[in-house]
Structures are given as structure tokens and as C-alpha cells.
C-alpha positions as CSV (number, residue, x, y, z in Angstrom):
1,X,7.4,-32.2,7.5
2,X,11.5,-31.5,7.3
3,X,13.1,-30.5,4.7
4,X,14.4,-33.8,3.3
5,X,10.8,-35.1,3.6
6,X,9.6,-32.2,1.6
7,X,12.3,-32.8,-1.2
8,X,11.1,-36.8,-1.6
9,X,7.4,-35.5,-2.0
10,X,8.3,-32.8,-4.3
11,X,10.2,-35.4,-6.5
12,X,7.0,-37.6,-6.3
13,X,4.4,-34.9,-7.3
14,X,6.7,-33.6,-9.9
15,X,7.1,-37.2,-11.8
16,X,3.8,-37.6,-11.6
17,X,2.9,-34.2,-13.4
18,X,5.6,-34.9,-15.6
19,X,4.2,-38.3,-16.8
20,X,0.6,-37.1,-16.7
21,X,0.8,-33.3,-17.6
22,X,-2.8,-33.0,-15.5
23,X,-5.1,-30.9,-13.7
24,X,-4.9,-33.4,-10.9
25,X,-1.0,-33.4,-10.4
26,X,-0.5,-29.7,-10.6
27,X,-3.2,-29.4,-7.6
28,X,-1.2,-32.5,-5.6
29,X,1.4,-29.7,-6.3
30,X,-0.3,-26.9,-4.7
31,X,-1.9,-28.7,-1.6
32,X,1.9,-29.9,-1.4
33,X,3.0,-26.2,-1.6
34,X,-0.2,-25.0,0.8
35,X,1.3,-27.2,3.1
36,X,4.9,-26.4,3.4
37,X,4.0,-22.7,3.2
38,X,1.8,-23.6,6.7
39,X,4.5,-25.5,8.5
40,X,6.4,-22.7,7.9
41,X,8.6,-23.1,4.6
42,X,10.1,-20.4,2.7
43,X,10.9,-19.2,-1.0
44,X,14.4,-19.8,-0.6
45,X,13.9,-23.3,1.0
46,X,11.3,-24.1,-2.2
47,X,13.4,-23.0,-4.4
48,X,16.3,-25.3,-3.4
49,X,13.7,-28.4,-3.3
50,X,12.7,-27.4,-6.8
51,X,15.9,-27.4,-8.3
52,X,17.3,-30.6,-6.4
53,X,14.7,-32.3,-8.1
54,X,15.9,-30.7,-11.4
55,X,20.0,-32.3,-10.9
56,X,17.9,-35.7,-10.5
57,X,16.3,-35.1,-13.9
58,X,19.5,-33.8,-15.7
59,X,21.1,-36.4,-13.7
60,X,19.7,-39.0,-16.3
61,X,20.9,-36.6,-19.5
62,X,24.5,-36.6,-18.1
63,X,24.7,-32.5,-18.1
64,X,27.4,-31.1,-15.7
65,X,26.0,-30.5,-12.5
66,X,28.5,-27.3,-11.9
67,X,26.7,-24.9,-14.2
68,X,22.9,-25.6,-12.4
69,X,24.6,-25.8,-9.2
70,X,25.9,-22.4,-9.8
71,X,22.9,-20.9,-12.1
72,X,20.8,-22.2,-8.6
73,X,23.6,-19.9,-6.6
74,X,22.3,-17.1,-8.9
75,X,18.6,-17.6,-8.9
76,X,18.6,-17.8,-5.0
77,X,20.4,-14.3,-4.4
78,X,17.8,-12.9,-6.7
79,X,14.7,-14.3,-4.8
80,X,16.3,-13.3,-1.1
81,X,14.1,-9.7,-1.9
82,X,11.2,-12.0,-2.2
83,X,12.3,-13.9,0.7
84,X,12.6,-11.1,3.1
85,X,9.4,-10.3,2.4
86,X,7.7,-13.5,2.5
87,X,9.4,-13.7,6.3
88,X,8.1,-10.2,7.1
89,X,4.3,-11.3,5.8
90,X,5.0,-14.4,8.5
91,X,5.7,-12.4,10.7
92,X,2.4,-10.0,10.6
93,X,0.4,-12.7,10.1
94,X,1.4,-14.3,13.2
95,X,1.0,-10.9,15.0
96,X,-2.3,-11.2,13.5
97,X,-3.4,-14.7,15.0
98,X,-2.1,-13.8,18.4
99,X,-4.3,-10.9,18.3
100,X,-7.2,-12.3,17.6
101,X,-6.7,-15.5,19.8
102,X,-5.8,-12.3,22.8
103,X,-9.9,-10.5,21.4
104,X,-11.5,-14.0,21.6
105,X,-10.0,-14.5,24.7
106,X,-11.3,-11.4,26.3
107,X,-15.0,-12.0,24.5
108,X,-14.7,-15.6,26.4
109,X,-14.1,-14.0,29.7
110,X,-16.6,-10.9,29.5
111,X,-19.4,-13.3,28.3
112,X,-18.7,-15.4,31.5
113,X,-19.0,-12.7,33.6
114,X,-22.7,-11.1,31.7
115,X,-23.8,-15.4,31.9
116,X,-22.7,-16.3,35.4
117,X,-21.9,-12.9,37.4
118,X,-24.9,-10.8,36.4
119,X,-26.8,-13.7,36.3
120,X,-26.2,-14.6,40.1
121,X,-27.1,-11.3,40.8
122,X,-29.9,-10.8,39.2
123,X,-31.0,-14.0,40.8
124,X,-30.1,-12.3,43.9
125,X,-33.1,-9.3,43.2
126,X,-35.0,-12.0,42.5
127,X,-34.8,-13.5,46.1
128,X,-34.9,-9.9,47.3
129,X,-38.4,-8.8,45.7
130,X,-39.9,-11.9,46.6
131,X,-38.7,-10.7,50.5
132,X,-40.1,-7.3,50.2
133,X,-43.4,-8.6,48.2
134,X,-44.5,-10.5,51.4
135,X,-44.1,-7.1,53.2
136,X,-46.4,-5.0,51.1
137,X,-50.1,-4.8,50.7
138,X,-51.0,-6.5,47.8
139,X,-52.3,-4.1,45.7
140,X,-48.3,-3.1,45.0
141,X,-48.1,-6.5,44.0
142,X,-48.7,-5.9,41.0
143,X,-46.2,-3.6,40.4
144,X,-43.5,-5.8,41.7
145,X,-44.6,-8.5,39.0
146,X,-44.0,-5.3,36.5
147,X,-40.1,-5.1,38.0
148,X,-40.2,-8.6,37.8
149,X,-40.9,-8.6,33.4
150,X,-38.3,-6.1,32.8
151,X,-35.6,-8.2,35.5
152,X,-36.6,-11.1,32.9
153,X,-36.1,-9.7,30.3
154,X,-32.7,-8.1,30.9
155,X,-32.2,-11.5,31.8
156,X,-32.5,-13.1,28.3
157,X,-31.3,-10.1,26.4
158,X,-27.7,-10.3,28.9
159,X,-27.6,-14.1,27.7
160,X,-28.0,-13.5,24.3
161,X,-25.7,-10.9,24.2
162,X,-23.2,-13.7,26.2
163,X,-24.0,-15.8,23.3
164,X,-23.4,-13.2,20.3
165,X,-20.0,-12.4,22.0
166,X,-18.5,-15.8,22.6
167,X,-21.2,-18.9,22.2
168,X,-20.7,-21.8,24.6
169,X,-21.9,-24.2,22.3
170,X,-19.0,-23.6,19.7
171,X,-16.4,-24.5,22.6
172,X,-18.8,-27.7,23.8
173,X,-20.2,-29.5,20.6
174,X,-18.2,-27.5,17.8
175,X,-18.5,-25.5,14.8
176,X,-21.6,-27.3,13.1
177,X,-23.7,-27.3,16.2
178,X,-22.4,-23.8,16.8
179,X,-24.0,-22.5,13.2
180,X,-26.7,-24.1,13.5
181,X,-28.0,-22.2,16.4
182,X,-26.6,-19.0,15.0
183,X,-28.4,-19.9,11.7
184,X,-32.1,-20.3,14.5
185,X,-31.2,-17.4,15.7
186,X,-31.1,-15.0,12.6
187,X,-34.0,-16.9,11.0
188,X,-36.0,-15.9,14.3
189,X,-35.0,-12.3,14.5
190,X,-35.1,-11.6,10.8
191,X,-37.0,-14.2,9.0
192,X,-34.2,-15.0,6.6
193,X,-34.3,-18.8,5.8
194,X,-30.8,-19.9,7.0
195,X,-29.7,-23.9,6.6
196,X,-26.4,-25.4,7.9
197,X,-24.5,-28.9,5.9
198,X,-22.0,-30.5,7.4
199,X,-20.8,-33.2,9.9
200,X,-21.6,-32.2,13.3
201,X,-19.4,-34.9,14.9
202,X,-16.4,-33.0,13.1
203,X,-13.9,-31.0,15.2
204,X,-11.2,-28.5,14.0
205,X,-8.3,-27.3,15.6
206,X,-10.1,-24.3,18.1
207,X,-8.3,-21.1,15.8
208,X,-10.0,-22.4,12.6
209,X,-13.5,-23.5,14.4
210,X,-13.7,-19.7,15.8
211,X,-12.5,-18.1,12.9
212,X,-14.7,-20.0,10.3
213,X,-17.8,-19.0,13.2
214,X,-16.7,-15.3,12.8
215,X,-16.5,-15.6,9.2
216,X,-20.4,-17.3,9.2
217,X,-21.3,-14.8,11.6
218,X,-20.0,-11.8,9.2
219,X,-21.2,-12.9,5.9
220,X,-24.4,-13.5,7.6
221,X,-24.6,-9.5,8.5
222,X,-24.1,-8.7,5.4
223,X,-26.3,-10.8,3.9
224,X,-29.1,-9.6,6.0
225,X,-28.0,-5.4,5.4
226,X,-27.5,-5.7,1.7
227,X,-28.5,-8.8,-0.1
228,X,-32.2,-8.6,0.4
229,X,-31.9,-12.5,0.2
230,X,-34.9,-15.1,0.7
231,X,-32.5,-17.7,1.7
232,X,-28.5,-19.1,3.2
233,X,-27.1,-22.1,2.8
234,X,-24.3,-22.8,5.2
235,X,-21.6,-25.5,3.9
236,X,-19.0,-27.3,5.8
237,X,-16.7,-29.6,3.7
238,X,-13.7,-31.4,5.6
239,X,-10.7,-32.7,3.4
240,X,-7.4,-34.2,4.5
241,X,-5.4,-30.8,4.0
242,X,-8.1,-28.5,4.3
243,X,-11.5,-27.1,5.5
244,X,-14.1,-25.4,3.3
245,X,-16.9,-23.2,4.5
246,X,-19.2,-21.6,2.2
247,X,-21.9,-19.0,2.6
248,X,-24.4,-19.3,-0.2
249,X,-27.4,-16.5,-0.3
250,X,-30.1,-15.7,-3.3
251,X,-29.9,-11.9,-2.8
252,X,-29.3,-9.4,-5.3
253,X,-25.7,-9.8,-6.3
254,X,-23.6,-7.7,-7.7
255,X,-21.1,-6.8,-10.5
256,X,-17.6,-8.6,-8.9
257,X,-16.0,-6.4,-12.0
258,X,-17.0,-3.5,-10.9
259,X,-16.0,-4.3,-7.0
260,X,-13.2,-6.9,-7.8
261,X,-12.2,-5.6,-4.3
262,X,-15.8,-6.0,-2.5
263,X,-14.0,-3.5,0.3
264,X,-18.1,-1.9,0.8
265,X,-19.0,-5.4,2.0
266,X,-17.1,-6.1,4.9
267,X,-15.1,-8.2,3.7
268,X,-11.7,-6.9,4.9
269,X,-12.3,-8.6,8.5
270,X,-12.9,-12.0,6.7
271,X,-9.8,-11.6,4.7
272,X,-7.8,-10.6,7.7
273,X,-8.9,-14.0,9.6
274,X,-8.3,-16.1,7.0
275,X,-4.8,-14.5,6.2
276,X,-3.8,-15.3,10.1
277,X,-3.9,-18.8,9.1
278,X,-2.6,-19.4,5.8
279,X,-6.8,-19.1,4.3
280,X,-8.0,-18.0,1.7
281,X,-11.3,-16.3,0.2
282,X,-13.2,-16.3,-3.0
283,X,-16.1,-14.3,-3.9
284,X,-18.5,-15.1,-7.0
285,X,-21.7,-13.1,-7.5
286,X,-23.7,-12.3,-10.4
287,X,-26.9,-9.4,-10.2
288,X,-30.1,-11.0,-8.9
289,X,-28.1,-14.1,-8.5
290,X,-26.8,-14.3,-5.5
291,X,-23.4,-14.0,-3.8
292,X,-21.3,-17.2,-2.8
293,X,-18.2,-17.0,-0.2
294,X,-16.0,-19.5,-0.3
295,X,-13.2,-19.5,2.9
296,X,-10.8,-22.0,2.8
297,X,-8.2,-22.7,5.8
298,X,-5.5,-25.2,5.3
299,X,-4.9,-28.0,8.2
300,X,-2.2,-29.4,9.0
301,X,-1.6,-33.4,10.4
């Protein structure tokens, strides 16, 4: 969306709010705002669409456009503070996404090499006992079946390990399918009834379906350690400017005015992933109530 563009839909939302003065217009405002703010826009540059859309108002009453032109001059200057750090904040943030894109790169590649490369090899002990075992007398044969269990059974805990670090499903089928065997799999170790909603056919840009994963895979931790929950619901909502995850538990709760920063819940990873691309986080909890996250990530077309 270029500037001009972005000046035409301003105009549009901004007669609409003025002729309707609703709820509904001032949030076509912010997903407009969301948006430009994504695709990389800047106070300064908002600031000029807002008040090019003022001249076309005045326009109508006949006021001098000199004085707004030059009161514009003046209220520009005094943003370009705010400006340089909105551009420094940008700048960070996308320090931020590279990193994590650089960590989930590195998770993909050593949970390749636990999967396939210690896999092989252990398949290649395998093929080796089963040599030696026709050389033995049999009654050692029992204690190669013994090295065979625990071979086994580093087999399956070096796969889920794979899985925890970077899950092949998420990359294959997507997000849904991906939290839905990461919902099986905390149910099965910890008994904590875990649900998933959402569209599995639905596929996000890769950034957002790993980050929302991580997010899952977080608030599920904490649910586990501290909410002494009975159940999770998991919800995936998809909307034309946006995705919404939401992590739902029965637990305990707590008192959000007394932790209006919830720093002692791990939170400050969730924050940071969002952050890297444009998201947001809200937390609402009340005692024996349960907690609800709610991570939203914008999208763009």
C-alpha cells in the first residue's frame, strides 16, 4: 500500500466515522493504522495523511489553506522525536525477527540430524547386535534383547526430543495440525485435557505459524507449572488483516492488578515474538477462574 493509496483509504474511513461517530469505524481506523504500521509506515508519514485529509474538510468551509499548511510544518518538527524512535523500535524489532528466524533455523537443522543421523546409526547397532547375537550362546541372548530395550528407547525419546525442538508436522500440514499433536502430547505426559479449534486447511505465512506454535507451546508450560488447570482450549481464528490465537485454561488465576506486568509467568518470550511482527498480547485472569491469552499477529495481503 503506497502512500497515495494510504491517503484515499484514510479519507474513506475518516468520512465514514465522521458520518457514523461508531465503534465500527474507529476499529476500520485501527486495522487501517495496524496495517500501514506493518508495511512499514511511519508517524511522520501518518501524520501528513491525517492532515491531508483535514485541507479536504476545511476545503469545503473555505479556510485559508496557508495557516494548516504551516501549523502541519509545526506539528511535524515536533513529532520527528517520536519519529526517530518509532524508526529505532523498527529497527530492533527486525533485529528481533532475524534472530529468531536464525534460532528456528538451527532447531530445524539439529532436529534433522537427532531424526535422520542418529537414527541411521542407531539402526546401524541394530544390524550389528543382530550379527554378534548369532555368534553367542544363547543364554547371552537375553542380555542382548536387554541392550536392545534401552537402544529403543533412546530411540523414541531422540525423536521426541526432534519433535519438541522443531516438529515436522508444523512445516508439512501447518499450524492446526501441528497443535493438535502438541495438545496429544501434553495430555499423555500430564493428563491435562488440552483441545485445539480451528481450520486445519488454513496456512499462515511460515514466521507467524512458528511463532504462534511457540507461543501455544509456552503458555502451555505454564499452564501445566502454575495453573493447576483441569482443562485448555486452543483457538485459532483467521480474519482478513489478522490471526488470533487464544490459550484458554480453568486454573487458578490470578490478581492481573496485582501483576499488571505477569513478568513471573513467562510471558516476556511471548511478548518478544509477538513484538518481531507487529503482534500483540492480552492477558485476562480472575482467581480460581482461569487465565485467557490472547496473541494477535497482523497479516498483511
Amino acid at each position: 500500500m503506497d502512500s497515495k493509496e494510504l491517503a484515499e483509504r484514510y479519507w474513506e474511513v475518516l468520512q465514514e466515522y465522521l458520518k457514523e461517530t461508531g465503534e465500527a469505524s474507529l476499529n476500520r481506523g485501527y486495522e487501517l493504522a495496524r496495517r500501514a504500521l506493518v508495511e512499514g509506515c511511519g508517524v511522520l508519514e501518518m501524520a501528513d495523511v491525517h492532515h491531508q485529509a483535514l485541507r479536504r474538510i476545511l476545503a469545503s468551509y473555505r479556510v485559508p489553506d496557508g495557516p494548516l499548511r504551516a501549523a502541519a510544518d509545526f506539528f511535524s518538527e515536533c513529532l520527528s522525536p517520536f519519529e526517530m524512535s518509532h524508526r529505532g523500535t523498527q529497527e530492533g524489532t527486525r533485529a528481533l525477527r532475524h534472530l529468531n528466524e536464525a534460532l528456528e533455523a538451527e532447531l530445524k537443522r539439529i532436529a534433522h540430524a537427532l531424526h535422520d543421523e542418529a537414527g541411521q546409526l542407531l539402526a546401524s547397532v541394530h544390524i550389528a547386535i543382530a550379527d554378534i547375537a548369532g555368534e553367542l550362546p544363547p543364554q547371552l541372548h537375553s542380555r542382548l534383547e536387554e541392550v536392545e530395550g534401552l537402544l529403543r528407547q533412546i530411540e523414541i525419546e531422540l525423536r521426541n526430543l526432534s519433535h519438541e525442538l522443531r516438529p515436522t508436522v508444523l512445516d508439512n500440514l501447518g499450524l492446526v495440525p501441528a497443535l493438535v499433536t502438541l495438545a496429544e502430547k501434553v495430555t499423555k505426559r500430564t493428563g491435562l485435557a488440552v483441545s485445539v479449534a480451528g481450520d486445519a486447511g488454513v496456512r499462515l505465512p511460515t514466521a507467524v505459524e512458528t511463532a504462534l506454535y511457540r507461543i501455544v507451546q509456552e503458555a502451555l508450560n505454564n499452564t501445566v507449572k502454575h495453573a493447576r488447570a483441569k482443562s485448555v482450549l486452543i483457538e485459532l481464528q483467521r480474519m482478513p488483516l489478522k490471526v488470533a490465537c487464544s490459550v484458554r485454561d480453568d486454573g487458578l488465576g490470578f490478581d492481573t492488578q496485582r501483576q499488571p506486568g505477569t513478568q513471573g509467568l513467562g510471558l516476556i518470550g511471548i511478548r518478544e515474538r509477538l513484538h518481531a511482527l507487529g503482534g500483540s498480547l492480552r492477558v485476562v485472569s480472575e482467581l480460581q477462574r482461569g487465565t485467557t491469552l490472547i496473541a494477535d499477529i497482523p497479516l498483511g495481503d
